[in-house]
Every structure is written in C-alpha cells, then in structure tokens.
N, CA, C and O atoms as a GROMACS GRO file, in nm:
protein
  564
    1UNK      N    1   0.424  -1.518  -1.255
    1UNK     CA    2   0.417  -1.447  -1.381
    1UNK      C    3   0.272  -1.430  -1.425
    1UNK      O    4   0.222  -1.327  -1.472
    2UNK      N    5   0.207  -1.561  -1.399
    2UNK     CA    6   0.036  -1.500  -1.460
    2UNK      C    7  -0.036  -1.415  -1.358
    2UNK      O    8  -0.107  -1.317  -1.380
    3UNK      N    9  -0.008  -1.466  -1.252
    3UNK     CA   10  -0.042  -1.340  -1.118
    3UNK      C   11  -0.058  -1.215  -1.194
    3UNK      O   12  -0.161  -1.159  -1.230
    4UNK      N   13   0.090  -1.177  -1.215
    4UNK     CA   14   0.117  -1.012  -1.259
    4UNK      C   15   0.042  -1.011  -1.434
    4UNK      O   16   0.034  -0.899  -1.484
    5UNK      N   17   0.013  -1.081  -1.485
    5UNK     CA   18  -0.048  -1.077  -1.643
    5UNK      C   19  -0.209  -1.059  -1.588
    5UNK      O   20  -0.284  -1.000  -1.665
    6UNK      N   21  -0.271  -1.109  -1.450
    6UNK     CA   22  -0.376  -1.107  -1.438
    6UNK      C   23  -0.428  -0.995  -1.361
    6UNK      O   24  -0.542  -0.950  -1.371
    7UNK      N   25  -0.305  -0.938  -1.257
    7UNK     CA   26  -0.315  -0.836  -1.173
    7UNK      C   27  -0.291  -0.715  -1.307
    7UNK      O   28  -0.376  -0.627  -1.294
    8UNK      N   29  -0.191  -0.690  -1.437
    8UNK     CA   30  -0.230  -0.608  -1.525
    8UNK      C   31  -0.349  -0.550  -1.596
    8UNK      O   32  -0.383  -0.438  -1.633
    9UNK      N   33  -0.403  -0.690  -1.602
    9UNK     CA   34  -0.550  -0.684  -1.659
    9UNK      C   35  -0.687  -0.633  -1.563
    9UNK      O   36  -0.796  -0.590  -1.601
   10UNK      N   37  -0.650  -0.651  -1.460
   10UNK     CA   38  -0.728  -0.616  -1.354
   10UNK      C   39  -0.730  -0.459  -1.346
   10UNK      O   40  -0.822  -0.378  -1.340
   11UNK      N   41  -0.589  -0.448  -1.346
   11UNK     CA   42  -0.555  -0.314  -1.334
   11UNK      C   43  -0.620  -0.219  -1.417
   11UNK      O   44  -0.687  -0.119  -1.390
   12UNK      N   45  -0.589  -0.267  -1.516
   12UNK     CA   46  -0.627  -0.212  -1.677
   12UNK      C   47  -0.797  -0.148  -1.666
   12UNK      O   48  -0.823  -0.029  -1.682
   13UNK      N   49  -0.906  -0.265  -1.633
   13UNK     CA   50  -1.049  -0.262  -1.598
   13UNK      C   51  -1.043  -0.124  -1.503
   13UNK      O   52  -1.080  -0.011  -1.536
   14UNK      N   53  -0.985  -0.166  -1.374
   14UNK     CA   54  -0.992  -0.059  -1.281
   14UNK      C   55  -0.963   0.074  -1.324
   14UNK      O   56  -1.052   0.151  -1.288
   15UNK      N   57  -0.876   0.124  -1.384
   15UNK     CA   58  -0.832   0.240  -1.478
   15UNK      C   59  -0.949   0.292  -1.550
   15UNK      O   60  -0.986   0.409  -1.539
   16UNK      N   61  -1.012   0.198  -1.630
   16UNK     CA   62  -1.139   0.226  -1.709
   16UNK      C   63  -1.232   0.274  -1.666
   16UNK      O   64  -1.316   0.346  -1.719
   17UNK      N   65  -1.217   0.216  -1.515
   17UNK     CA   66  -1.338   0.242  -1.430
   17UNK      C   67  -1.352   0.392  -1.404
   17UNK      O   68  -1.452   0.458  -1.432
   18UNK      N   69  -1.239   0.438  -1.346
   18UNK     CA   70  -1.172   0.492  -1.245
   18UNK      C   71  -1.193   0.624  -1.350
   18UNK      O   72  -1.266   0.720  -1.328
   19UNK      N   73  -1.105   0.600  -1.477
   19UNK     CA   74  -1.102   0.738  -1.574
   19UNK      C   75  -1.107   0.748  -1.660
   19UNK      O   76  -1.032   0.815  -1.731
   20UNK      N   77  -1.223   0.667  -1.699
   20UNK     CA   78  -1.280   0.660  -1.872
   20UNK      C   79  -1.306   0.791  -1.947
   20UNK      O   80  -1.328   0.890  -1.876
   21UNK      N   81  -1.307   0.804  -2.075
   21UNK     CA   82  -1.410   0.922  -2.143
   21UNK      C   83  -1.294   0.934  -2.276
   21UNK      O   84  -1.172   0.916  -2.282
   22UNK      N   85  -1.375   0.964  -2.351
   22UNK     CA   86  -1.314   0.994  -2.518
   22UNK      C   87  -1.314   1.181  -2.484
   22UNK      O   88  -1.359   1.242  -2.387
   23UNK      N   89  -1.248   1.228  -2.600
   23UNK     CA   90  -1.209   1.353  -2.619
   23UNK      C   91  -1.345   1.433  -2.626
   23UNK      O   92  -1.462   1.397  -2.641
   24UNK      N   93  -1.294   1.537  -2.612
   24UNK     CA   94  -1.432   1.627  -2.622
   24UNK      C   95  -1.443   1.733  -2.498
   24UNK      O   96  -1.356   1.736  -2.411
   25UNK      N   97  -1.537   1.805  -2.497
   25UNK     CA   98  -1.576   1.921  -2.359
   25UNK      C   99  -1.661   1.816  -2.284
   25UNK      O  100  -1.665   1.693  -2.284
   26UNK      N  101  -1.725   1.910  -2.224
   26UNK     CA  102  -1.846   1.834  -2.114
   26UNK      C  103  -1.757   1.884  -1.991
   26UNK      O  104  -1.673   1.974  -1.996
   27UNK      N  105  -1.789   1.814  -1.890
   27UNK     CA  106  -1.737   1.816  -1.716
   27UNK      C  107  -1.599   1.743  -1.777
   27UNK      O  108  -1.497   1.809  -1.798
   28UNK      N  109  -1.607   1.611  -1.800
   28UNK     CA  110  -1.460   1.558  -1.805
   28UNK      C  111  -1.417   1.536  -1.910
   28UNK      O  112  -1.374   1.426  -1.942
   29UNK      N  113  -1.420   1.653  -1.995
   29UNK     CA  114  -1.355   1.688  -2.123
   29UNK      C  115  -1.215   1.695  -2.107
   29UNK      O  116  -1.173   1.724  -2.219
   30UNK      N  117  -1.130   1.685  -2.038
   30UNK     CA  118  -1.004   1.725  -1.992
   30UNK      C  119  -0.944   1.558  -1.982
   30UNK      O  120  -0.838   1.521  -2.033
   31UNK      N  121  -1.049   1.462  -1.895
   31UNK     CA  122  -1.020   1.350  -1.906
   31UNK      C  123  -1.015   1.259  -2.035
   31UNK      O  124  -0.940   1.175  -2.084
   32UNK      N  125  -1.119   1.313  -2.059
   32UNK     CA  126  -1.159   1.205  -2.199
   32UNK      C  127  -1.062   1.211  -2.274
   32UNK      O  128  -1.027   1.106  -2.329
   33UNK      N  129  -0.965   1.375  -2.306
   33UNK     CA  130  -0.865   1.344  -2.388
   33UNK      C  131  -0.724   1.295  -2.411
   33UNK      O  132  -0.651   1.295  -2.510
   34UNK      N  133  -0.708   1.252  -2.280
   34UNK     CA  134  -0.600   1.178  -2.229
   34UNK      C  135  -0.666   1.032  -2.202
   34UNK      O  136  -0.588   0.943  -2.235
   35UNK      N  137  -0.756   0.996  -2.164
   35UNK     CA  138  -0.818   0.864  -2.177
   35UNK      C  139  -0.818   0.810  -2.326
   35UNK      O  140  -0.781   0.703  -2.375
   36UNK      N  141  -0.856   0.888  -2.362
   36UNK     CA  142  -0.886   0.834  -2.538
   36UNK      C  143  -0.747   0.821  -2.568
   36UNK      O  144  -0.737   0.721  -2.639
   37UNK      N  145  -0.657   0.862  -2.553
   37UNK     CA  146  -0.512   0.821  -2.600
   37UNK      C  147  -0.468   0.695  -2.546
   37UNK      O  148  -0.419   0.597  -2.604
   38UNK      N  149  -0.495   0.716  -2.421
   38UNK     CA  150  -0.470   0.587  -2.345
   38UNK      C  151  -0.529   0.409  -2.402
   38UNK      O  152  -0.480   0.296  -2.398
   39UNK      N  153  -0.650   0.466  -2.448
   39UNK     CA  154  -0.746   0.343  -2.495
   39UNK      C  155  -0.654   0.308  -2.661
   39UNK      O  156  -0.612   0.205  -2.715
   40UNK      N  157  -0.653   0.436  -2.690
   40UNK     CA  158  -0.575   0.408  -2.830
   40UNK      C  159  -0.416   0.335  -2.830
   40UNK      O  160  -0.369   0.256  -2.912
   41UNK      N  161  -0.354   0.393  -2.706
   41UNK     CA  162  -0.245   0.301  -2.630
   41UNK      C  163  -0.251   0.153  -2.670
   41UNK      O  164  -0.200   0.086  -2.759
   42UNK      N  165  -0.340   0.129  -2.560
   42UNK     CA  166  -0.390   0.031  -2.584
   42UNK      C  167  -0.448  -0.099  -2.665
   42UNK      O  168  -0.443  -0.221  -2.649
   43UNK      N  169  -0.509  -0.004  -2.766
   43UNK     CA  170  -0.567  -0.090  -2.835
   43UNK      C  171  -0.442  -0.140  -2.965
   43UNK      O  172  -0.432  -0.253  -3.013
   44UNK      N  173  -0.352  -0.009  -3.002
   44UNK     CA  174  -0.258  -0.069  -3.078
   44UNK      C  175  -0.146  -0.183  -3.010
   44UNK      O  176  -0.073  -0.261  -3.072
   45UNK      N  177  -0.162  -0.160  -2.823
   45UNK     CA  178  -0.070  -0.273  -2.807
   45UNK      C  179  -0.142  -0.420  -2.840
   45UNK      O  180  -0.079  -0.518  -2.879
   46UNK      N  181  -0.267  -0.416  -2.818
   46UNK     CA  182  -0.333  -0.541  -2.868
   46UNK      C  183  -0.337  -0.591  -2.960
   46UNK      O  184  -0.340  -0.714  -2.962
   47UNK      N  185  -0.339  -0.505  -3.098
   47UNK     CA  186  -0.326  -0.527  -3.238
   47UNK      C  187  -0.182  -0.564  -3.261
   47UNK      O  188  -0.159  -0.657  -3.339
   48UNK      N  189  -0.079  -0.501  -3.200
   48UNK     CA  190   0.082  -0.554  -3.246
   48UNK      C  191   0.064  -0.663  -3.205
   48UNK      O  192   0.057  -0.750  -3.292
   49UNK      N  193   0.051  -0.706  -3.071
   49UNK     CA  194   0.059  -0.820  -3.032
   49UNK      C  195  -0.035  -0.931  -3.086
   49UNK      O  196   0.004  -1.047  -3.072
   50UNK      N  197  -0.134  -0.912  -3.136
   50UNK     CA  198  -0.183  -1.033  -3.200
   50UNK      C  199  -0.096  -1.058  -3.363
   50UNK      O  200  -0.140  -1.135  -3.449
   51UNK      N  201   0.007  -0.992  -3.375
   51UNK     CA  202   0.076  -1.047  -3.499
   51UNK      C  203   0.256  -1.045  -3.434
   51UNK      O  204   0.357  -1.006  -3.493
   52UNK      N  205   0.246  -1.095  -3.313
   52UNK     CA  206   0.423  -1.100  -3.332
   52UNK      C  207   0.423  -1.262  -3.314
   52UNK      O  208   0.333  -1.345  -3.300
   53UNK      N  209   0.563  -1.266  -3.321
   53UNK     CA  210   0.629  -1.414  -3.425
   53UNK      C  211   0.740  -1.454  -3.317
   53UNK      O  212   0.767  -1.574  -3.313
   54UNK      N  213   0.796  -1.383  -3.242
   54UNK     CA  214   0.883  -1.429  -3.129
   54UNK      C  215   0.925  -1.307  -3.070
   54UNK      O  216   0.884  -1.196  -3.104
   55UNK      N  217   1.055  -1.345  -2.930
   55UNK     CA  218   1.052  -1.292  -2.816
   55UNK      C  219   1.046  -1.133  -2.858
   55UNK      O  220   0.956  -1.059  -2.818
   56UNK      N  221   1.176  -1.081  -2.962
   56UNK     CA  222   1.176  -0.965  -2.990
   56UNK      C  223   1.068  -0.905  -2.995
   56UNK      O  224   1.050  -0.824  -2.904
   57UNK      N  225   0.985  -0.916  -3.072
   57UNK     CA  226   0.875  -0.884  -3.148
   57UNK      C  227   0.727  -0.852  -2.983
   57UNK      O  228   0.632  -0.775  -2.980
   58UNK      N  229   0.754  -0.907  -2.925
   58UNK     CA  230   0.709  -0.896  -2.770
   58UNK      C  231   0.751  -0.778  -2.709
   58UNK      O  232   0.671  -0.695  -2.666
   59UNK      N  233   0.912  -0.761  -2.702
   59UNK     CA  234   0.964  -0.668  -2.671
   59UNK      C  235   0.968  -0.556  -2.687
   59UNK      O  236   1.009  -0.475  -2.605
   60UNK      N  237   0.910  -0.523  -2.843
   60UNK     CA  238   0.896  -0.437  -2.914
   60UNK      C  239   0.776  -0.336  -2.846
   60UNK      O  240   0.779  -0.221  -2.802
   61UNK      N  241   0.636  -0.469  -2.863
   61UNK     CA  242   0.535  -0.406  -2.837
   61UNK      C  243   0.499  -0.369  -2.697
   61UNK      O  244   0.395  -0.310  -2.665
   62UNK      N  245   0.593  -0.410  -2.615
   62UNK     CA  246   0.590  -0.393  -2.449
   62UNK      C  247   0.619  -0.263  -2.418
   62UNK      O  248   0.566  -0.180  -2.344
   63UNK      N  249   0.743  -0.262  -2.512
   63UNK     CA  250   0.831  -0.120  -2.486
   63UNK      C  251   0.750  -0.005  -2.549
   63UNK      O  252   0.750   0.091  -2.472
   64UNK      N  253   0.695   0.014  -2.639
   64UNK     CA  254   0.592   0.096  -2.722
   64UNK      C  255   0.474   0.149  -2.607
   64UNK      O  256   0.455   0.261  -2.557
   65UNK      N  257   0.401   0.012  -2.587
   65UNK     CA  258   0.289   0.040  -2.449
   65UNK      C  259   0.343   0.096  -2.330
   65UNK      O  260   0.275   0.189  -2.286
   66UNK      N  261   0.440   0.069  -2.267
   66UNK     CA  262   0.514   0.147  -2.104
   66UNK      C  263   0.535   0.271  -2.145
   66UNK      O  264   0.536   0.362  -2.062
   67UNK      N  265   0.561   0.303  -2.322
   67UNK     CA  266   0.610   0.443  -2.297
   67UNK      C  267   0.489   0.578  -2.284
   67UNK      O  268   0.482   0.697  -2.253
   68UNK      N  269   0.388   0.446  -2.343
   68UNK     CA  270   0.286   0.564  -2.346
   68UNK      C  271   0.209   0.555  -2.218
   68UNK      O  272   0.140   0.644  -2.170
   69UNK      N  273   0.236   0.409  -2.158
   69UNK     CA  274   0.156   0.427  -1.955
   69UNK      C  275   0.255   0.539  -1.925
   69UNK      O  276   0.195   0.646  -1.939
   70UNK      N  277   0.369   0.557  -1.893
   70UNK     CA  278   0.427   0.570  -1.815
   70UNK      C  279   0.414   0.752  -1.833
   70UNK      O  280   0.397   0.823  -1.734
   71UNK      N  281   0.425   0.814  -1.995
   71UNK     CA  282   0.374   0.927  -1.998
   71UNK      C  283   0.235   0.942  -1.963
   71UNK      O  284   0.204   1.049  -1.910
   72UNK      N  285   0.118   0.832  -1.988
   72UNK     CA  286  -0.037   0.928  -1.958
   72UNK      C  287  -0.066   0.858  -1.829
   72UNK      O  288  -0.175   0.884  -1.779
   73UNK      N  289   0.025   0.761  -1.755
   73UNK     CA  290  -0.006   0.743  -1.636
   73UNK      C  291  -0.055   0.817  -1.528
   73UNK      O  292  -0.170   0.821  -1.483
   74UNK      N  293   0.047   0.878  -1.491
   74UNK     CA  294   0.063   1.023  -1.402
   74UNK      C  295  -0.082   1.137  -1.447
   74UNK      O  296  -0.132   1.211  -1.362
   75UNK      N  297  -0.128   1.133  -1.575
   75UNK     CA  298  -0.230   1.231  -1.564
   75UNK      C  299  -0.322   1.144  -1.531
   75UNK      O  300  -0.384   1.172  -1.428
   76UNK      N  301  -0.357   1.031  -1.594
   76UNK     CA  302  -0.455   1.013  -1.520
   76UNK      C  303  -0.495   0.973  -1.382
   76UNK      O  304  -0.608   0.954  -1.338
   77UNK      N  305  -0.378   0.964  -1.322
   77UNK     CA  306  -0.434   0.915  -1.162
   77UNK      C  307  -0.465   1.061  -1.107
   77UNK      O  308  -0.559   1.075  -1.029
   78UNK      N  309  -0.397   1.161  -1.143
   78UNK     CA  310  -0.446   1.251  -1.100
   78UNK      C  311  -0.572   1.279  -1.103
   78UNK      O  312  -0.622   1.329  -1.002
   79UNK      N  313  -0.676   1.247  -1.248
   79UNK     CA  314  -0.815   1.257  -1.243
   79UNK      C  315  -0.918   1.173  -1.091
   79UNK      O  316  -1.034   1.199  -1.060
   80UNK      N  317  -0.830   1.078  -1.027
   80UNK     CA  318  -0.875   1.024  -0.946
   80UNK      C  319  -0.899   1.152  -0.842
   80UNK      O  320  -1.012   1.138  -0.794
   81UNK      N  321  -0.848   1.248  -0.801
   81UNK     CA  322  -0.879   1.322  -0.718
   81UNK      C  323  -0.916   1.423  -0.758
   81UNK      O  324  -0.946   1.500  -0.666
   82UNK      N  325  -0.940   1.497  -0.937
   82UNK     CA  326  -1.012   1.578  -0.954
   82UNK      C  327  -1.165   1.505  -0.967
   82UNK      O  328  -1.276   1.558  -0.961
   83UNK      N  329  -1.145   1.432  -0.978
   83UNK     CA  330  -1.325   1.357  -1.046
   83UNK      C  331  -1.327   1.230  -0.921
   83UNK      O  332  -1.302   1.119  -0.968
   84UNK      N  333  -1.351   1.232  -0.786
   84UNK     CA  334  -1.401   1.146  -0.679
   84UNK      C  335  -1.497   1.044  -0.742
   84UNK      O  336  -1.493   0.921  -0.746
   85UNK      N  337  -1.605   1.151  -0.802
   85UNK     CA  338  -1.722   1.043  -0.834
   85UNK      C  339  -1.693   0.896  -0.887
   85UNK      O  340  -1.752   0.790  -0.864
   86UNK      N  341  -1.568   0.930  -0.975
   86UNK     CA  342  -1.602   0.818  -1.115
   86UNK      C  343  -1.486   0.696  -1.020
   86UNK      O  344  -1.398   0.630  -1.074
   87UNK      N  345  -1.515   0.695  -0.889
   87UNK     CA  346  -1.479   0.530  -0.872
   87UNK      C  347  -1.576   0.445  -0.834
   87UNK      O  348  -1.542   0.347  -0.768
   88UNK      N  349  -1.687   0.460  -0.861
   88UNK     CA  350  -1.774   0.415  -0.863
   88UNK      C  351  -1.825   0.381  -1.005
   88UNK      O  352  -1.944   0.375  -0.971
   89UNK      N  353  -1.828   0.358  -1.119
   89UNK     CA  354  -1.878   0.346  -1.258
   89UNK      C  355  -1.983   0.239  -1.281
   89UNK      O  356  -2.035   0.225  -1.391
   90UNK      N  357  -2.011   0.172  -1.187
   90UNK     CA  358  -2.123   0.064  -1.198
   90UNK      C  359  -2.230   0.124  -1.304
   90UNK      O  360  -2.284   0.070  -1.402
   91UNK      N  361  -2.242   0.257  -1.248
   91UNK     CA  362  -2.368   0.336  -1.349
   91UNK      C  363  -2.284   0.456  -1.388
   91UNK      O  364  -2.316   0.547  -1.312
   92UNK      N  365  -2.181   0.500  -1.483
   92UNK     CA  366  -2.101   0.564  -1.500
   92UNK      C  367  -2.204   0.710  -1.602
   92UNK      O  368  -2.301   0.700  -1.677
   93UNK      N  369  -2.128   0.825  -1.560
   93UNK     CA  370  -2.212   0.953  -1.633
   93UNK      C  371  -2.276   0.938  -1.749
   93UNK      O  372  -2.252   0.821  -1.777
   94UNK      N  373  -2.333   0.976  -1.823
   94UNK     CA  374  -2.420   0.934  -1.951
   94UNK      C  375  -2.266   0.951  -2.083
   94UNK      O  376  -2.225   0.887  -2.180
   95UNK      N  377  -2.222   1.087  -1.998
   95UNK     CA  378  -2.096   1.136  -2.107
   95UNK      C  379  -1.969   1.109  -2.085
   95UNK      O  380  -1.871   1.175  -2.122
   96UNK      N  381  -1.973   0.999  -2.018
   96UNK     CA  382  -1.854   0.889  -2.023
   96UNK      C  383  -1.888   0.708  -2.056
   96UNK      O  384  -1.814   0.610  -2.051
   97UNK      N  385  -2.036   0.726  -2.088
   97UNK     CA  386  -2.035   0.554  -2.125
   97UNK      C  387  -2.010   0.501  -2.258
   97UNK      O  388  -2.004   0.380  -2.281
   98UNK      N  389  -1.996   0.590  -2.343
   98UNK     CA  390  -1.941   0.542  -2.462
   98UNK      C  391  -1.787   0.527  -2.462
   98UNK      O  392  -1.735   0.469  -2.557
   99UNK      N  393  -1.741   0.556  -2.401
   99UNK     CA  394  -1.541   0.555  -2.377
   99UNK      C  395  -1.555   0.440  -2.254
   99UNK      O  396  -1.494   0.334  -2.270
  100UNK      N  397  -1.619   0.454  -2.154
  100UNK     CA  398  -1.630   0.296  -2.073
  100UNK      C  399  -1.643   0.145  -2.129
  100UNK      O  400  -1.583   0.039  -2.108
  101UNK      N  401  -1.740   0.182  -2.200
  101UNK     CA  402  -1.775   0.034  -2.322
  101UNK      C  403  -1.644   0.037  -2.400
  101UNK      O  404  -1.571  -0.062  -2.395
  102UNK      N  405  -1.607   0.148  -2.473
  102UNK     CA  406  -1.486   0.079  -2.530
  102UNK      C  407  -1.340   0.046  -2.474
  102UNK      O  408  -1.244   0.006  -2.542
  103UNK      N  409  -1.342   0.070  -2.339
  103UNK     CA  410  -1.218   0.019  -2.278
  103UNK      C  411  -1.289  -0.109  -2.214
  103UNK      O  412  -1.208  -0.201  -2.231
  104UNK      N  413  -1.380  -0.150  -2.162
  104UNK     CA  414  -1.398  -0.250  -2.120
  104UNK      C  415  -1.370  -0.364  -2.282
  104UNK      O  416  -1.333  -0.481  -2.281
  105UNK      N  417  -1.394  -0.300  -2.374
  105UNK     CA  418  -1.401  -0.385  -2.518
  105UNK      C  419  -1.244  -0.414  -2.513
  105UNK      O  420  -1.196  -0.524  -2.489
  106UNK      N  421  -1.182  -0.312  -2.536
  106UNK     CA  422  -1.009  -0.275  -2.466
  106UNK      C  423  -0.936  -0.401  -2.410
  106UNK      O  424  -0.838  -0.466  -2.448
  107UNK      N  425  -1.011  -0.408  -2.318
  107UNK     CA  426  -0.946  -0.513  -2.195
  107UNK      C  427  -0.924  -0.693  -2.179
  107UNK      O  428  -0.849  -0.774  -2.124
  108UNK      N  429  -1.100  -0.684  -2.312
  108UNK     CA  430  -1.130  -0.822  -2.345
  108UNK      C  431  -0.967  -0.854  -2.436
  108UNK      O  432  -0.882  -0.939  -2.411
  109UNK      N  433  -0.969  -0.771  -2.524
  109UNK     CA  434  -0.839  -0.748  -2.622
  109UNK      C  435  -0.713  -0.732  -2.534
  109UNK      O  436  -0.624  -0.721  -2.617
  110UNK      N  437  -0.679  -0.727  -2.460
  110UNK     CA  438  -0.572  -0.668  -2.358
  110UNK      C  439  -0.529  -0.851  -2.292
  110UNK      O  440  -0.420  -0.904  -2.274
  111UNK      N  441  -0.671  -0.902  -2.272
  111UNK     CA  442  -0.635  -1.010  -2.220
  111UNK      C  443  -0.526  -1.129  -2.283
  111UNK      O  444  -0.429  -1.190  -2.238
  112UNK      N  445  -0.593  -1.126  -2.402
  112UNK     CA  446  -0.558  -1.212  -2.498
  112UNK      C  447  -0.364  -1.116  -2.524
  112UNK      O  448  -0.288  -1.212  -2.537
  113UNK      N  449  -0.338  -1.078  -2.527
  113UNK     CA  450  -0.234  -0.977  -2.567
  113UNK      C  451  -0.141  -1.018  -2.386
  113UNK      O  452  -0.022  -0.989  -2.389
  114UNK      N  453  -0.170  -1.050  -2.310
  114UNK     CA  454  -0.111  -1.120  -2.147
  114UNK      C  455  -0.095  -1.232  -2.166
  114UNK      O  456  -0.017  -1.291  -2.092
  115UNK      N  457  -0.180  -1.320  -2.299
  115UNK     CA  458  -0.163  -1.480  -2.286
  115UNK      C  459  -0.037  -1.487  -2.387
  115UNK      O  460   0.042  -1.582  -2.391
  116UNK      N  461  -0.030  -1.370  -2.470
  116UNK     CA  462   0.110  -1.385  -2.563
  116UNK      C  463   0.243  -1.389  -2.520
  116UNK      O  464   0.335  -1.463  -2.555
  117UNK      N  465   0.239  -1.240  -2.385
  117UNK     CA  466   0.332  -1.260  -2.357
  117UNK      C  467   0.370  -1.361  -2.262
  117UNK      O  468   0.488  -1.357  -2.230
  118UNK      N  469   0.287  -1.464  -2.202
  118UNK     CA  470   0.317  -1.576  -2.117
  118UNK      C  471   0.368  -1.650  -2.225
  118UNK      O  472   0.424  -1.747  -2.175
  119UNK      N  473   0.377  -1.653  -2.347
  119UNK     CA  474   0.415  -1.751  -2.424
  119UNK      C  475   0.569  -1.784  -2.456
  119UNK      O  476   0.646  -1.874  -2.489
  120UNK      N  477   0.554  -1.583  -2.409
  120UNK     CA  478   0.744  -1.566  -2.424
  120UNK      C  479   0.815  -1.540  -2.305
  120UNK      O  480   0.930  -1.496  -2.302
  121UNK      N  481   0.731  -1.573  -2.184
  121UNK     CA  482   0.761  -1.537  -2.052
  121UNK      C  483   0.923  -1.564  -1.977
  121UNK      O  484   0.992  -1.497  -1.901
  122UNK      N  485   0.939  -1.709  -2.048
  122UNK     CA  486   1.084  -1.773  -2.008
  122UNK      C  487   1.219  -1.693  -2.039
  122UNK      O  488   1.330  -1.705  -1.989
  123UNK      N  489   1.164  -1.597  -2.153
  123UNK     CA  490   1.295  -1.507  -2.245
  123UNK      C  491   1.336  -1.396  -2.133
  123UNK      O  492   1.246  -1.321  -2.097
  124UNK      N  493   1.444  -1.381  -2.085
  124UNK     CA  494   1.507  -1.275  -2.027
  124UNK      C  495   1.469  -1.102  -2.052
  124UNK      O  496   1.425  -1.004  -1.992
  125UNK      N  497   1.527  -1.151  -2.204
  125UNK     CA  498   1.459  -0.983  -2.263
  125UNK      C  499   1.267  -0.947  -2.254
  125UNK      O  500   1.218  -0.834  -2.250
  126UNK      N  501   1.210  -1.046  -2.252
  126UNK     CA  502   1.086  -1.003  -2.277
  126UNK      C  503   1.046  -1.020  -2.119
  126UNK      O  504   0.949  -0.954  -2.080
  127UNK      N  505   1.134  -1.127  -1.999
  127UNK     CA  506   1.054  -1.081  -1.802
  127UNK      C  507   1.120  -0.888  -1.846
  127UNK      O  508   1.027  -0.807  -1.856
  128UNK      N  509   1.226  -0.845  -1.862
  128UNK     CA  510   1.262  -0.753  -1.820
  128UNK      C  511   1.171  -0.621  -1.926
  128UNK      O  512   1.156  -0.507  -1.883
  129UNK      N  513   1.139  -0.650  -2.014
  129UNK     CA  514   1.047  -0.532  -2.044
  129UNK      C  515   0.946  -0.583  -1.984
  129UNK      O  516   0.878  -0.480  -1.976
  130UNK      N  517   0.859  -0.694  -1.917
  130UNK     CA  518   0.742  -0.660  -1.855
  130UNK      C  519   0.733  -0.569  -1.754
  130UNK      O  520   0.658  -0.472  -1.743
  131UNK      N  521   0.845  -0.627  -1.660
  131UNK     CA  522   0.876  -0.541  -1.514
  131UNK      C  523   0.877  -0.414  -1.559
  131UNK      O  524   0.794  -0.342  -1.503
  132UNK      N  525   0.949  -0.357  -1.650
  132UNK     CA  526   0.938  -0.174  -1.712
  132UNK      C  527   0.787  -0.195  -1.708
  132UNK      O  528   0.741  -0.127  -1.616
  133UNK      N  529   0.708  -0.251  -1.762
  133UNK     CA  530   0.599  -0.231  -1.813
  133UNK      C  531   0.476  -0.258  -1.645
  133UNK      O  532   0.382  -0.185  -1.614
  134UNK      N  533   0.510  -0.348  -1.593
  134UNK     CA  534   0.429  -0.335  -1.452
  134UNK      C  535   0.486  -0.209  -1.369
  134UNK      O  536   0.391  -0.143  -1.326
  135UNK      N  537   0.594  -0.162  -1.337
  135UNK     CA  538   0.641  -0.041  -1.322
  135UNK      C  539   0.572   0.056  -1.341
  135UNK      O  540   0.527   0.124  -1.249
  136UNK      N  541   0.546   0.085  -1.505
  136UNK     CA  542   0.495   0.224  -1.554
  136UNK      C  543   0.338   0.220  -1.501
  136UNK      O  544   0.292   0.317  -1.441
  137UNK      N  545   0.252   0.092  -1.526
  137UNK     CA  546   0.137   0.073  -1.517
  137UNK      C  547   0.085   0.100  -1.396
  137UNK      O  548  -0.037   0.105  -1.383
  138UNK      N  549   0.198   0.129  -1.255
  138UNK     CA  550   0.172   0.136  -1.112
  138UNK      C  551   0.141   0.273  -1.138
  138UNK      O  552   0.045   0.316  -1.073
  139UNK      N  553   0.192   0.345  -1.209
  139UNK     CA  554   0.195   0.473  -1.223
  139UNK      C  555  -0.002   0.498  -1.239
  139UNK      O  556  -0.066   0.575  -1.168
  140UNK      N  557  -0.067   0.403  -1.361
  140UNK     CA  558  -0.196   0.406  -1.335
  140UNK      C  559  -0.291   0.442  -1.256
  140UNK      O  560  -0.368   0.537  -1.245
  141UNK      N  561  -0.257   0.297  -1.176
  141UNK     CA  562  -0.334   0.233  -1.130
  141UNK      C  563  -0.390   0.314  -1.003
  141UNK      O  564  -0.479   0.264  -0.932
   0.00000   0.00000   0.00000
C-alpha cells in the first residue's frame, strides 16, 4: 500500500516534469491550460484532505481527484509526444518554470495528502477508491 502512495507521488513529480505550464499562449499555451487545471486538481485534493475526519470523508476526496485525472489524464500524456523536449525539465523553458515550481510545491502537498490516506488504508471503501484512483493516474503517467 505505501509502495503505490509512493509510486503516486512519484508519479505525480514525473507528470510535472513531463507537462508543466499555467494557462496562457506561448509554444505550450495549449499545455499550460490543461496543466493548470490539473495543478488546481490537485491542489484542492490536498486541501480536502488535510481536513477529513474519517474513511468517508477520504472517499470523497479520492473520488473528486480520479475524476478530474482520469478526464485531463489522456490530454496530457498526449503532450508527451507533441512537446518531446519537456522530458527532460532539469532546466525547464523559461515559460514553463513558474507552473513547474508550483507543481513541484503541489507534490510536497500531495505527499502529506498519501500519508492520510494510509491512515484509512485498512477501510474497504477507501483500498477501492484508491485502485479507481491509481487506475485513472496510469492514464498520466
């Protein structure tokens, strides 16, 4: 179970890497605005999850996050083969490092939001929305 909470988070980074950028024109203006949703995805699953109270409440915010991987999944892997360059991001375009920093910020938050749901890991209802939720995220990755 932490395997897959750690292989998510991994995942998550790699994604960032892979197809960062906030909204806007430029070259990967097309990306950025499906990235920026994604980060926003994101960042509200981190915020629910630092205020739930038990298993439901897990479930809730699991199911919320898969629906939005699982819709902006698929576009963005596709950016993997319109935009080659950006798997490399070590030194990422000038007009994608402000959307890189904030998903890497993302992820720090993402982590903590994997140690919650290990908390509720034993609950039936909350393994079976993860698996939806590692599912959709393959779609990512």
């Amino acid at each position: 179970m932490k395997k897959t909470i750690i292989f998510a988070c991994i995942a998550l980074l790699v994604l960032s890497v892979a197809a960062c950028n906030k909204g806007g024109g430029g070259k990967y203006g097309d990306m950025k605005k499906i990235f920026t949703q994604y980060i926003d995805a994101t960042e509200k699953f981190a915020a629910t999850m630092e205020g739930v109270k038990n298993a439901d409440d897990v479930v809730k915010a699991i199911e919320a996050y898969t629906a939005a991987a699982k819709k902006l999944g698929p576009e963005l892997k596709g950016f993997e083969a319109k935009y080659p360059e950006l798997k490399n991001m070590d030194n990422p375009p000038e007009e994608l490092k402000p959307l890189v920093d904030r998903m890497q910020a993302v992820v720090t938050k993402m982590m903590g939001s994997m140690g919650k749901i290990a908390e509720y890991a034993a609950d039936p209802k909350v393994q079976a929305a993860q698996a939806k939720m590692n599912e959709a995220m393959s779609t990512v990755r």
